[in-house]
GULUM-989884 format. One line per field, with one value per residue: residue number from 0; residue in one letter; x, y, z of N, C-alpha, C in turn. Coordinates in steps of 0.2 Angstrom, whole numbers. Example, Ala and Ser with C-alpha at 12.3 -4.5 7.8 and 13.67 -1.06 7.14 Angstrom:
2
nr: 0_1
rest: A_S
n.east: 66_64
n.north: -28_-11
n.up: 39_35
ca.east: 62_68
ca.north: -22_-5
ca.up: 39_36
c.east: 66_64
c.north: -16_0
c.up: 39_39
END
This chain:
114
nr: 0_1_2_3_4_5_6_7_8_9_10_11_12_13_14_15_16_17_18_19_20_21_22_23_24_25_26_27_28_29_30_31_32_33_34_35_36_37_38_39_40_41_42_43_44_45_46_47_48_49_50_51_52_53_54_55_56_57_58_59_60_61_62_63_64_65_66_67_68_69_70_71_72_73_74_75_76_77_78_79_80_81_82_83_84_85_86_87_88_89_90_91_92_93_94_95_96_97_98_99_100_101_102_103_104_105_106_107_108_109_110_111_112_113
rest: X_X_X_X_X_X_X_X_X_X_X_X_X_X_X_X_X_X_X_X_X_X_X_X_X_X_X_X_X_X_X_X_X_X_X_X_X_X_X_X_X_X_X_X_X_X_X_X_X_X_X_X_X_X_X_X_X_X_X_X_X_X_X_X_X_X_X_X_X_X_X_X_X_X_X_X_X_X_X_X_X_X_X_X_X_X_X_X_X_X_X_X_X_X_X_X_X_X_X_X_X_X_X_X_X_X_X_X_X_X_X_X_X_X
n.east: 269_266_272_264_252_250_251_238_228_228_226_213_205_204_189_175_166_154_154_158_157_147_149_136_133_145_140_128_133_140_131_123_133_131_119_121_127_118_113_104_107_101_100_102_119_124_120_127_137_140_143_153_164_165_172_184_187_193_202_212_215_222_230_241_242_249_259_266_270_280_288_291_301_304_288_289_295_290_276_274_264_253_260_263_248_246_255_252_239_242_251_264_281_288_298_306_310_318_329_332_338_330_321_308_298_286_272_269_252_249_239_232_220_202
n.north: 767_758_762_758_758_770_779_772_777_790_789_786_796_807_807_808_795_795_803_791_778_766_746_742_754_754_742_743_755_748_740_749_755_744_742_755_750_744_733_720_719_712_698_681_675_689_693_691_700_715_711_704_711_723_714_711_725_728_718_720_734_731_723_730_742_735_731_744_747_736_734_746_750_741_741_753_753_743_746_761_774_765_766_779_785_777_786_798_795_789_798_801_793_777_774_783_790_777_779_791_788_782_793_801_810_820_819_829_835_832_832_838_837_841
n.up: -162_-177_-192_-204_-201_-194_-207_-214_-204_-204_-218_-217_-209_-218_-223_-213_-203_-207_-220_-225_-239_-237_-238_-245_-251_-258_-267_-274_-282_-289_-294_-305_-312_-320_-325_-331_-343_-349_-344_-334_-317_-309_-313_-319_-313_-315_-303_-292_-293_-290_-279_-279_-287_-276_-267_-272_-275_-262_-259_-271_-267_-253_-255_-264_-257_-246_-251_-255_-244_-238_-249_-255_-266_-276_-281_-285_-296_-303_-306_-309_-308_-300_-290_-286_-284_-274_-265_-264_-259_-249_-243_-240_-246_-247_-254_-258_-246_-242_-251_-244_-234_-224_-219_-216_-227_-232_-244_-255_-264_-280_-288_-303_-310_-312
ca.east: 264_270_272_261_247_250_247_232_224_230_219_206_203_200_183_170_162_145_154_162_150_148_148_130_133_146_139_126_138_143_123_122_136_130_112_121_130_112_113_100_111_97_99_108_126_126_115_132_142_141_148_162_166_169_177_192_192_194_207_215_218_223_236_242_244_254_266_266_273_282_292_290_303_299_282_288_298_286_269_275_256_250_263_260_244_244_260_246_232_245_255_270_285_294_302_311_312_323_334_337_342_323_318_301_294_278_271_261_245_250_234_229_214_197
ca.north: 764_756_769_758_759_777_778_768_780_797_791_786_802_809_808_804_788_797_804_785_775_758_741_743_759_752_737_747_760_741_739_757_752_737_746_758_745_740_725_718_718_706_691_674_677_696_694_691_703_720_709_700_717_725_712_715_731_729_713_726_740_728_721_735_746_729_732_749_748_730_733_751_749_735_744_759_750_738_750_766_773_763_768_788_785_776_791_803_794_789_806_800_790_776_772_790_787_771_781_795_785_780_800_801_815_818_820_835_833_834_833_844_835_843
ca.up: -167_-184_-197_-210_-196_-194_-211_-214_-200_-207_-224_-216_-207_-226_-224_-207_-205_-210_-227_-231_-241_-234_-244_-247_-257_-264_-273_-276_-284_-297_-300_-307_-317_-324_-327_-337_-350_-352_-342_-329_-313_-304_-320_-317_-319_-314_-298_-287_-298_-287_-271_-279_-288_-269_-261_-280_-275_-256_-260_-276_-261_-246_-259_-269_-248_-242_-257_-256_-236_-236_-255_-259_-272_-280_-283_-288_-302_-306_-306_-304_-308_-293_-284_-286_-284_-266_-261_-263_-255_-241_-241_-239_-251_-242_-258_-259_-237_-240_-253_-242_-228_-218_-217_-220_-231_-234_-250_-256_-266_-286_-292_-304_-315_-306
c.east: 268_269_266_256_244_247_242_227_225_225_216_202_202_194_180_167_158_147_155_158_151_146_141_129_136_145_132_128_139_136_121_126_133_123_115_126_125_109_107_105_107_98_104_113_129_125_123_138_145_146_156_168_169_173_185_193_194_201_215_220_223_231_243_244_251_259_270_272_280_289_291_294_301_292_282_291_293_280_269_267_252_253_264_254_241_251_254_240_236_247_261_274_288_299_309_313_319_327_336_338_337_321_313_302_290_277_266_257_247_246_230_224_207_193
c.north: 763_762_767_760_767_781_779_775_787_797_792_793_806_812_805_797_791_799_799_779_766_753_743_747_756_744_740_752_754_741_743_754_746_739_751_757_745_734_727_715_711_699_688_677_684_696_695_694_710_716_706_707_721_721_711_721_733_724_718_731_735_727_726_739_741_729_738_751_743_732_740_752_746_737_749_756_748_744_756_771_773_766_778_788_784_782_796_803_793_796_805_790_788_773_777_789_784_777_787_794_783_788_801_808_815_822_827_833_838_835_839_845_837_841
c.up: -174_-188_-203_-204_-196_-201_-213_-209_-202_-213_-223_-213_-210_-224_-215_-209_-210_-218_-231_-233_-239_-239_-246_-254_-262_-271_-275_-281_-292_-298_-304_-312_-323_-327_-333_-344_-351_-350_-336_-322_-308_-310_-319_-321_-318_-306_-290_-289_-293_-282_-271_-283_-279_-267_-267_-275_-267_-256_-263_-269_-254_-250_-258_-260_-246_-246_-257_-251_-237_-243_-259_-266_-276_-284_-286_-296_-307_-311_-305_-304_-299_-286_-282_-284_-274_-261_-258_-259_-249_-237_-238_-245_-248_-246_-258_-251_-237_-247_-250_-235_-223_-218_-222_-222_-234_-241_-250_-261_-272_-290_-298_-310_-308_-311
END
């Protein structure tokens, strides 16, 4: 199996289908939002604001993962932020990998904001 694949399926397994909120939720999740600027999420101009919201932040993630695998340095240079950020969610560094010769190592879980 590819290693980004493996990956990808190791997130995922985070959470069960039943706990991970499906698009609905989450454009729902941006009307909320937009409700609590003050704004009327149904009013010309907003009304297609949730959806395009999701498919940024499914565009954002697909990206930002495809850089993370394809040019892990590069991204760590660039973004490093971003790039600590998807180590963590991935659980493993293939920027630190490629500097110690392809040996993967998996990341541990620095978090320590609750």
């Amino acid at each position: 199996m590819n290693p980004n694949v493996h990956a990808l399926n190791r997130a995922r397994t985070s959470l069960s289908a039943a706990q991970r909120p499906d698009r609905a939720e989450v454009e729902s999740a941006v009307r909320t939002i937009i409700r609590w600027t003050g704004e009327d999420p149904d009013r010309d101009g907003l009304r297609e604001t949730p959806a395009r919201v999701t498919r940024s932040l499914e565009e954002f993630f697909a990206v930002g993962a495809e850089a993370f695998f394809v040019a892990p340095e590069d991204l760590e240079r660039e973004e490093p932020d971003l790039y600590r950020l998807l180590a963590e969610f991935f659980r493993q560094d293939p920027a630190r990998d490629k500097r110690n010769g392809g040996r993967e190592a998996p990341v541990a879980a620095e978090r320590s904001d609750g």
